[in-house]
C-alpha positions as CSV (number, residue, x, y, z in Angstrom):
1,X,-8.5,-13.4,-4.7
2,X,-12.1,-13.5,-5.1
3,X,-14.7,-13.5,-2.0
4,X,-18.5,-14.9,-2.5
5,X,-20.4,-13.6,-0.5
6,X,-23.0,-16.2,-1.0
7,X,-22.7,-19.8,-1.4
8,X,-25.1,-20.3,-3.6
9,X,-23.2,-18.4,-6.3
10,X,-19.7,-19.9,-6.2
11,X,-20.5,-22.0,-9.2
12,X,-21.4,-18.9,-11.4
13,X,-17.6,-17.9,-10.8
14,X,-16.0,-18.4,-13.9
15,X,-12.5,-19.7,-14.8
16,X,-10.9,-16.4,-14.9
17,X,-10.5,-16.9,-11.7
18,X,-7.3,-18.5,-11.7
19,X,-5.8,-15.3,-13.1
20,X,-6.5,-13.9,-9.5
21,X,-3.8,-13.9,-7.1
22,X,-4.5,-17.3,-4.5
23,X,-6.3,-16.0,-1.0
24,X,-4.9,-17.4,2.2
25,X,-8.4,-17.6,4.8
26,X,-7.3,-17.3,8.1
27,X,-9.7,-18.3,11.3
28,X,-8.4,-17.2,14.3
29,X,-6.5,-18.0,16.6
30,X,-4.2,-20.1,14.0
31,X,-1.1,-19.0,12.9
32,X,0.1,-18.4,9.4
33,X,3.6,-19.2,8.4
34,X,5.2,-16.5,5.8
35,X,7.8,-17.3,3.8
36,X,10.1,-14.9,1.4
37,X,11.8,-17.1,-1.2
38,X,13.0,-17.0,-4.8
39,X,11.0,-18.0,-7.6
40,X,11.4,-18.7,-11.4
41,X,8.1,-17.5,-12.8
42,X,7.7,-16.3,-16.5
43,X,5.3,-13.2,-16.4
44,X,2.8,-12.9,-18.9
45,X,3.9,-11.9,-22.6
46,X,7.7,-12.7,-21.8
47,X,9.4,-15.8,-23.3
48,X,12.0,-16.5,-20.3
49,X,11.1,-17.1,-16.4
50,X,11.7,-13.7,-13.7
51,X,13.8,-14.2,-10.8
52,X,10.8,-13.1,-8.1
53,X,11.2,-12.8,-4.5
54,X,7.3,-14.1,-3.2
55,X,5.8,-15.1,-0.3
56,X,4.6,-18.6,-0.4
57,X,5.8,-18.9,-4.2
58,X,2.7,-16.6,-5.0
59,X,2.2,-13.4,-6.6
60,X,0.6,-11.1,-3.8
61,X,-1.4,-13.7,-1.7
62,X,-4.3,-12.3,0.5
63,X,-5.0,-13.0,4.0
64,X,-8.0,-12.8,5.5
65,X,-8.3,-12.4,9.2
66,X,-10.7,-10.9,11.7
67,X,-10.8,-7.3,13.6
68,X,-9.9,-7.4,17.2
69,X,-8.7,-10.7,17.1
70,X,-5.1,-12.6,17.7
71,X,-3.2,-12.5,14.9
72,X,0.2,-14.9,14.6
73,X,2.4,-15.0,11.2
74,X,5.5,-16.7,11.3
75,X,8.1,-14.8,8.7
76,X,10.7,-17.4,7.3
77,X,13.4,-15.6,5.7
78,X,14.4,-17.8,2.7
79,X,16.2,-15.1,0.7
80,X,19.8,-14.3,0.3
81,X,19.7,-11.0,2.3
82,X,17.8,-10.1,5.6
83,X,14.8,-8.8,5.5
84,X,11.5,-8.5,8.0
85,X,7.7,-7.7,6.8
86,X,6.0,-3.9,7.9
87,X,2.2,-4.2,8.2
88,X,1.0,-1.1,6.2
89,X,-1.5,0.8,6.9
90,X,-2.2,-1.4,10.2
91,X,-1.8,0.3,13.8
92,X,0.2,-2.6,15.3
93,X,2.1,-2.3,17.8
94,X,5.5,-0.8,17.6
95,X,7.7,-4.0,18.2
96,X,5.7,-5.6,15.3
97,X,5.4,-2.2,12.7
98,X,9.1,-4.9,10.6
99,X,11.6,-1.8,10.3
100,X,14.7,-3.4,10.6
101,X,17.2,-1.9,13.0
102,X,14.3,0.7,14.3
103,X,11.5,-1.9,15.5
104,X,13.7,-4.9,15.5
105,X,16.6,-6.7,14.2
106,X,16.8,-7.7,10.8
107,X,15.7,-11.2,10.1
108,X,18.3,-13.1,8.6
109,X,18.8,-15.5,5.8
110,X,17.6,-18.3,7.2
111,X,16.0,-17.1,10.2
112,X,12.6,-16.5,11.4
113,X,10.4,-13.9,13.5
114,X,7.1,-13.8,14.6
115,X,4.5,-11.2,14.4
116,X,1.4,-11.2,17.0
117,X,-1.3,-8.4,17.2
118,X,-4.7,-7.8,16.9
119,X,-5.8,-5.3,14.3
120,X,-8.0,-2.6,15.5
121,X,-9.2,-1.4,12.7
122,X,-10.9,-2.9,9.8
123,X,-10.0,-2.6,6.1
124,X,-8.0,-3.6,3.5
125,X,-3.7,-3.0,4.2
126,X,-0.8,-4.7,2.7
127,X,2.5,-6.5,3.7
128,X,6.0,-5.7,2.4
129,X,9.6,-5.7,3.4
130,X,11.3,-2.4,4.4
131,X,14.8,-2.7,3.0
132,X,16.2,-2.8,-0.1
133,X,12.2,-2.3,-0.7
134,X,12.7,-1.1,-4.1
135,X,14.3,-4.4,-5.6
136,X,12.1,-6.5,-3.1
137,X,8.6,-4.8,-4.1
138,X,10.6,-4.6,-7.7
139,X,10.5,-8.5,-7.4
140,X,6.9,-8.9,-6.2
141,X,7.3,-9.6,-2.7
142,X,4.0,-8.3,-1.1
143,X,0.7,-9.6,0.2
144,X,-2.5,-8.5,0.8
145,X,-4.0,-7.9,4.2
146,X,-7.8,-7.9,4.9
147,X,-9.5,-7.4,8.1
148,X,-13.0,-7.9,8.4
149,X,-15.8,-6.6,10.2
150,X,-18.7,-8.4,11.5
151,X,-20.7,-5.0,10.6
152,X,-20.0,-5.7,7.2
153,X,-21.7,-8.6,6.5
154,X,-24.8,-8.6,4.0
155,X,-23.5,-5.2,2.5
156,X,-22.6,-6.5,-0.7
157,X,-23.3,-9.9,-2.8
158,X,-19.7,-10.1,-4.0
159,X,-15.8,-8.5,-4.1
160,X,-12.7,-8.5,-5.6
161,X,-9.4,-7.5,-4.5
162,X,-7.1,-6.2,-7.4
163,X,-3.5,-5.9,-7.3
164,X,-1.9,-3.1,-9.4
165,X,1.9,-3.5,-10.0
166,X,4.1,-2.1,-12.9
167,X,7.2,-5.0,-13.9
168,X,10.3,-3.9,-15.2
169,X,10.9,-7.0,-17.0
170,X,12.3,-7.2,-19.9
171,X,11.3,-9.9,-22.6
172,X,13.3,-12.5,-21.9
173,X,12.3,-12.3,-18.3
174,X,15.4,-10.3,-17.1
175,X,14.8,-7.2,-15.2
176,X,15.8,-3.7,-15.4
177,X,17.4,-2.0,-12.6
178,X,15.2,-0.7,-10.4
179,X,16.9,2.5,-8.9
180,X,17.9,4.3,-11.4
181,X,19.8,8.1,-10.7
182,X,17.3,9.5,-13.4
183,X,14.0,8.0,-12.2
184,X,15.2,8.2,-8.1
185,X,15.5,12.3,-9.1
186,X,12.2,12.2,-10.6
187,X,9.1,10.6,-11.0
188,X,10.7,7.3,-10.7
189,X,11.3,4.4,-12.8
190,X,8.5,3.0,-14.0
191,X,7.7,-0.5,-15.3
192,X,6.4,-1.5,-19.3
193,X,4.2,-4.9,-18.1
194,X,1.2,-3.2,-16.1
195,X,-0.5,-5.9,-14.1
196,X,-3.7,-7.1,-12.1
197,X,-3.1,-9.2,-9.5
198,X,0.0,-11.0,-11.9
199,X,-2.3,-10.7,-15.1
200,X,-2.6,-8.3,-17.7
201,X,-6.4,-7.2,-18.1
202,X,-7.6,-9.9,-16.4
203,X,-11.5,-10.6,-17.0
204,X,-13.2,-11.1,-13.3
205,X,-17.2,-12.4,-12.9
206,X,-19.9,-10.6,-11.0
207,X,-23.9,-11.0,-10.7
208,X,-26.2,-9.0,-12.8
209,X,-27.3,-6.2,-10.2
210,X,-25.3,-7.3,-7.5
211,X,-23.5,-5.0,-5.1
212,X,-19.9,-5.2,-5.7
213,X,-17.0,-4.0,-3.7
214,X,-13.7,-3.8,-5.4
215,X,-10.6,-3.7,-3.0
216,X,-8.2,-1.7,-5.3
217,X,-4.1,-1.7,-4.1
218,X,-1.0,0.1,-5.6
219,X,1.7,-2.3,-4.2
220,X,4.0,-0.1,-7.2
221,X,6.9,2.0,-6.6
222,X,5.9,4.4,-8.6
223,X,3.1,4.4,-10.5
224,X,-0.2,7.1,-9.9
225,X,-2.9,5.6,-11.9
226,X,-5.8,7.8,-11.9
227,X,-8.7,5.4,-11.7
228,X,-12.1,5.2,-13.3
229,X,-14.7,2.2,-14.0
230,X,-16.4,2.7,-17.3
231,X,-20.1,1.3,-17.7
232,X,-20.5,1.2,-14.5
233,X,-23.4,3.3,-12.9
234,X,-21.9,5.7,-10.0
235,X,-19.3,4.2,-8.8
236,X,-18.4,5.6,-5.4
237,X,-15.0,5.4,-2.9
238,X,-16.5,3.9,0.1
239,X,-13.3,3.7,2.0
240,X,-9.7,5.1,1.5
241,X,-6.2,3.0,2.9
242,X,-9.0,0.6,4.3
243,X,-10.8,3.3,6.2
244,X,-14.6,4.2,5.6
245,X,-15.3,7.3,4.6
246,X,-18.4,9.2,3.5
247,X,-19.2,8.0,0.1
248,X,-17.9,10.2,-3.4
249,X,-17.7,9.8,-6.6
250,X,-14.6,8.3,-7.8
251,X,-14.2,10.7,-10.7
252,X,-10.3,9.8,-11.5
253,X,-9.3,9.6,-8.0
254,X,-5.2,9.2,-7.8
255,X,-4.3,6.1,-6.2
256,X,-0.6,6.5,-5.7
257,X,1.7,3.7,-4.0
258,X,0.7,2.2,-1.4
259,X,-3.0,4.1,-1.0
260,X,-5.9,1.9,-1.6
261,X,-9.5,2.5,-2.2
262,X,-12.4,0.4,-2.0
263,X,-14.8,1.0,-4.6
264,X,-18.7,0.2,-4.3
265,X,-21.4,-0.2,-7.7
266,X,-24.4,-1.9,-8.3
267,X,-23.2,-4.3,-11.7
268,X,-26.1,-3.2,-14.5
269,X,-28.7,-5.8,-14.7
270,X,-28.2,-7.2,-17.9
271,X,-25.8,-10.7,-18.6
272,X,-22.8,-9.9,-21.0
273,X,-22.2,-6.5,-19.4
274,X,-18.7,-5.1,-19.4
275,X,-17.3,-2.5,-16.8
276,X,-13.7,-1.4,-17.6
277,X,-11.5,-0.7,-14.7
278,X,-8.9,1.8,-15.9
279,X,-6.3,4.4,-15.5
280,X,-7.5,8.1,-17.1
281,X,-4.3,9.3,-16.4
282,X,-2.7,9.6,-19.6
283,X,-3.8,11.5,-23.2
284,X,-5.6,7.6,-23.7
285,X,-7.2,6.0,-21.3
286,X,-4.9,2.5,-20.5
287,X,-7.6,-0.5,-19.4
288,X,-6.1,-2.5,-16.8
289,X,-9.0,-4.8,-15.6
290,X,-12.4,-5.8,-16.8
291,X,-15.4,-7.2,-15.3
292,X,-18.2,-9.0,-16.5
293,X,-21.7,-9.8,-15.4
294,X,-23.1,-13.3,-15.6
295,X,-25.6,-15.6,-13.8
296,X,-29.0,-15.1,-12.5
297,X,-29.6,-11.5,-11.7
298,X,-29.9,-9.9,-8.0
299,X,-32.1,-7.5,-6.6
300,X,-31.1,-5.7,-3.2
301,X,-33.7,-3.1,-1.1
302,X,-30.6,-1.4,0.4
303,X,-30.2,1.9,-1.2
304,X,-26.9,3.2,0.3
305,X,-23.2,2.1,-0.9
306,X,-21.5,2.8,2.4
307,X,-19.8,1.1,5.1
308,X,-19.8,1.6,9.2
309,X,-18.4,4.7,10.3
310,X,-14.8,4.1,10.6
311,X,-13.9,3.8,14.4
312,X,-10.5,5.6,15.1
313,X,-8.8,7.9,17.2
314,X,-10.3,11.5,16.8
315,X,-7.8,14.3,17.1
316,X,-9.0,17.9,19.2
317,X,-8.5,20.6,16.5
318,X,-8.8,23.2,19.0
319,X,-5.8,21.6,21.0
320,X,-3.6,20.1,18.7
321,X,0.0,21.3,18.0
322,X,0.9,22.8,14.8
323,X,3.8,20.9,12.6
324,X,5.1,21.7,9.5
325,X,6.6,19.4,7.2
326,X,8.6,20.4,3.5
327,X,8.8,18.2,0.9
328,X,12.3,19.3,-0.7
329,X,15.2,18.7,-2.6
330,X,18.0,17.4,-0.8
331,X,22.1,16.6,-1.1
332,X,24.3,13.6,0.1
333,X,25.6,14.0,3.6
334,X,29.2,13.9,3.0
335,X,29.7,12.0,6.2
336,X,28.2,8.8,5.1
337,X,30.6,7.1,2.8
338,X,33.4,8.2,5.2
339,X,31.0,6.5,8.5
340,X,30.6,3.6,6.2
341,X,34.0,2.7,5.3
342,X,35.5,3.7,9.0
343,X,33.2,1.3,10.4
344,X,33.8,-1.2,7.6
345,X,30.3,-2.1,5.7
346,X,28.2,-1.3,2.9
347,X,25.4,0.9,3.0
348,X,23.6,-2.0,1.9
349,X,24.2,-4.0,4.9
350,X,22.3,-1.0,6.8
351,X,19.7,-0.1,4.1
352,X,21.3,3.2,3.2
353,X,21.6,4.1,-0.3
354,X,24.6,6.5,-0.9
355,X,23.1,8.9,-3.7
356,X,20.5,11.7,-2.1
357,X,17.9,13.8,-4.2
358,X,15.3,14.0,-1.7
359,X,14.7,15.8,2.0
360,X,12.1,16.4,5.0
361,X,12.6,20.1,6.6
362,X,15.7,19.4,4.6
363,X,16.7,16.6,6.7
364,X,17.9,13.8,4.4
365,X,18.0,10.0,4.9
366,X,20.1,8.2,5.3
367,X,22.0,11.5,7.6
368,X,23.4,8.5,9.2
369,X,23.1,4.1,10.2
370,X,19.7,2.8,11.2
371,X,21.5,1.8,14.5
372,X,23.2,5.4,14.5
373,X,20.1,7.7,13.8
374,X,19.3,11.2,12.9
375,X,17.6,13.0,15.1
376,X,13.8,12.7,15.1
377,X,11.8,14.9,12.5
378,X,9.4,16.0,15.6
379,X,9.1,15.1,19.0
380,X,5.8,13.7,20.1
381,X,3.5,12.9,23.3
382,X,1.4,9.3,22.6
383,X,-2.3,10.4,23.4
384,X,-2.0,14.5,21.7
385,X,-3.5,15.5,18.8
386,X,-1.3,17.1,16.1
387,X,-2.1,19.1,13.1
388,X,0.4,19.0,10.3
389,X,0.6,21.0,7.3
390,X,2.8,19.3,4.3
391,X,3.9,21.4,1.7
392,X,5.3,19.6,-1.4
393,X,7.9,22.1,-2.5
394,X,9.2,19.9,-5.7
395,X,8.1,19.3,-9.0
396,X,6.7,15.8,-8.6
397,X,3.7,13.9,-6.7
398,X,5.2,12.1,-3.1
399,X,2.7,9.5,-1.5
400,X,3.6,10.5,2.4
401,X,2.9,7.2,4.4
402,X,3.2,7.6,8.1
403,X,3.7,4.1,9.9
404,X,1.7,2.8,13.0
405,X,-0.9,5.6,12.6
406,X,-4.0,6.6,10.9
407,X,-4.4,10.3,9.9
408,X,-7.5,12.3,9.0
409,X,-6.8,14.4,5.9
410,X,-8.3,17.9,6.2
411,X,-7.8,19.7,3.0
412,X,-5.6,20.8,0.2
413,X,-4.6,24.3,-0.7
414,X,-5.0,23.5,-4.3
415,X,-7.9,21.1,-4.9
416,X,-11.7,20.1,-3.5
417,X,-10.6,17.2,-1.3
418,X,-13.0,15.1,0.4
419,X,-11.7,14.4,4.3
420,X,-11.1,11.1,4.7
421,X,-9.0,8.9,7.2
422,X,-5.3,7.6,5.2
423,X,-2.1,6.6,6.5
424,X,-0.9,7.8,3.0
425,X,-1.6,10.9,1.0
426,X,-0.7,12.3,-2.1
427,X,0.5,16.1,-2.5
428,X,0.7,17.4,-5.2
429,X,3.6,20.3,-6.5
430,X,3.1,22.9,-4.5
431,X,0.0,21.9,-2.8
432,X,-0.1,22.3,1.3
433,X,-2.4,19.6,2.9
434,X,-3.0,19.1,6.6
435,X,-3.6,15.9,8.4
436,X,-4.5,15.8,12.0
437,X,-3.7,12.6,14.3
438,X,-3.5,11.9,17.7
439,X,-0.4,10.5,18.5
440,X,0.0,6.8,19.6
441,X,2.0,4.3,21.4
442,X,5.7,5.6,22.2
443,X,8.6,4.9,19.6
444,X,10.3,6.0,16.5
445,X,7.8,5.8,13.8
446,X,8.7,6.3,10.3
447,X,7.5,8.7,8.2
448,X,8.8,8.8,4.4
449,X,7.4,8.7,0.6
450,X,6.3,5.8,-0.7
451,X,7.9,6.3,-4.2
452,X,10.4,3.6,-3.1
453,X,13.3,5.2,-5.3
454,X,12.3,8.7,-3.2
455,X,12.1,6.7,0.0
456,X,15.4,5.5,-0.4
457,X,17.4,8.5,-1.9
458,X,16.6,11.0,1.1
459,X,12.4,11.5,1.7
460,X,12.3,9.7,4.6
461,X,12.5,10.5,8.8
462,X,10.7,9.5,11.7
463,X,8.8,10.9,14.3
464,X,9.6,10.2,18.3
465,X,6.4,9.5,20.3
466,X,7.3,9.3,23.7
């Protein structure tokens, strides 16, 4: 999972490197072939093997493909359930954003789909299924997405993309459920075996002096680490959910699931150095990466950590129409066992969980089947801008992902946030933030929180862009 940018230094990378999750380098116009199967992998400090679901047998494999160009991956569904992979974070089209029963049929066991598009926008997204996603990101089935940019090249001398997923393994490799009514009401379950990219504190290799870009992803259902590299000098956010943004400090920035940040430092200049990647969250700080400089030492003239401006969609504030979206509580619609049993399945067979704690505008999912739907949460036209204001009016954090579209975030009611483009953002208790987007290609596109267990117990809707 680790990128030279140089040939030349490819030797100084160490053997830590096999802790990193394995990269997949795709040149266009070739196709990659995706495959979600079972696996018997022991995970580190247990004494017994984990039943995962993986793609390609391997704990969250990169790919690496190019902006604006054709992109072709082949999904194999080798599990025991269907299932169909959502590009997060990317604006593909809406036939290829993998929502079963909204953007396509379900992809059964033993079938296959395939996914073409051409990413627009550069940056660093993930791959995941989206249903049952709480046992299936619970497992480890998820991938990394990177798109490049030709404007990028020369801006650093190395990267590293880091994977941070929480296990709820037990010991012997067994794992513990992964909805439970307690965590799904709250903050959500959360997971004892705290990984980088499959490893715990794994030890990664980078240049004296060199420019270093970290690619940092929360593919966990739940966990918010708040992130901070110590011994290194000004470390800055230099893009947010793969997006540039104007570089600031990272100062414990909350990453929460699904978000990403790319991080930017000059490594000191001295061999033997040690920067700590960690989470500040907590009363102790909890080290969750580390990174050490060796080899010959680099010296760059470029003064600014920052990337190209990102190129997306600007909404008119002066035009745009005014939503307003609440975070609540929410209650079972009574309906749904009695739909369910009248028309003879399971709500698993249609992604529907039957216990509901969570709401948007008090509309709760599932109100109904994904092939019966709710009514849309807003009505939209493809090319307006919107301005929407989300107030979070629980006690807990909720991650708000919006799919096939990129968002500017304009502030927060409660705290000094920097605008930035995201497809996710965290709000806070209590806090009112507003986003602004211009509305995209027609469809139903979802809009839920990315705390799976919230996700799947009520918070989630979609918006109609017509």
């Amino acid at each position: 999972m680790t990128k030279s940018l140089l040939t030349r230094r490819e030797a100084l990378m160490t053997g830590a490197a096999a802790l990193l999750a394995p990269r997949l380098v795709l040149a266009a116009p070739e196709a990659v072939t995706l495959t979600a199967g079972v696996v018997a992998k022991t995970l580190p400090g247990n004494v017994g093997p984990s039943t995962l679901w993986l793609y390609n047998e391997k704990i969250a494999p990169v790919l690496r493909i190019r902006r604006n160009e054709a992109f072709t991956a082949v999904f194999r569904n080798e599990l025991a359930e269907h299932s169909a992979i959502h590009w997060h974070g990317v604006r593909v089209p809406h036939a290829m954003d993998g929502v079963p029963f909204i953007t396509q049929d379900p992809v059964q066991p033993g079938e296959s789909f395939t996914y073409q598009f051409a990413p627009p926008d550069p940056g660093t997204f993930f791959f995941h299924p989206h249903c049952n996603t709480v046992e299936a990101l619970g497992r480890g089935l998820a991938g990394v997405l990177v798109v490049e940019d030709p404007r990028d090249q020369g801006l650093f001398d190395i990267e590293h993309v880091l994977v941070l997923k929480d296990w709820r393994s037990r010991h012997d490799g067994s794992f513990e459920d992964f909805l439970t009514d307690a965590g799904a009401a709250r903050a959500g379950s959360f997971g004892d075996l705290r990984t980088v990219n499959g490893a715990v504190l794994p030890t990664l290799t980078v240049q004296p002096g060199a420019r270093v870009r970290l690619r940092i992803l929360n593919v966990d259902s739940t966990r918010i680490p708040m992130l901070s590299l110590r011994g290194a000098a000004k470390p800055v956010v230099i893009a947010t959910d793969g997006n540039a943004c104007d570089p600031f400090a990272l100062n414990g920035w909350r990453l929460g699931p699904a978000m990403r940040a790319d991080v930017a430092f000059i490594a000191p200049s001295k061999a033997g150095a040690e920067i700590i990647i960690e989470d500040v969250f907590g009363t102790k700080p909890r080290p969750l990466a580390k990174l050490v400089t060796a080899g010959q030492e680099l010296r760059s003239t470029r003064a600014s950590l920052r990337l190209p401006a990102a190129e997306l969609p600007q909404p008119d504030l002066k035009t745009a129409t005014r939503l307003d979206v609440q975070l609540l509580s929410g209650s079972a619609d009574p309906k749904l066992e009695a739909w369910a049993k009248e028309n003879g399945v399971s709500p698993d067979e249609i992604c529907l969980t039957q216990k509901v704690f969570w709401s948007l505008n008090r509309q709760v999912w599932p109100g109904m089947a994904h092939d019966r739907l709710p009514p849309p949460l807003f009505e939209l036209k493809s090319g307006r801008s919107y301005v929407a204001e989300l107030f979070n009016g629980t006690p807990h954090q909720h991650p708000m992902h919006l799919h096939g579209h990129t968002f500017r975030v304009l502030g927060s009611s409660e705290r000094d946030l920097p605008p930035h483009w995201a497809d996710t953002v965290l709000v806070r208790p209590k806090e009112r933030i507003r986003i602004a987007f211009v509305a995209g290609e027609p469809g139903d596109w979802m809009f839920h929180c990315h705390i799976i267990e919230h996700q799947e117990t009520g918070m989630m809707a979609y918006l109609r862009v017509s």
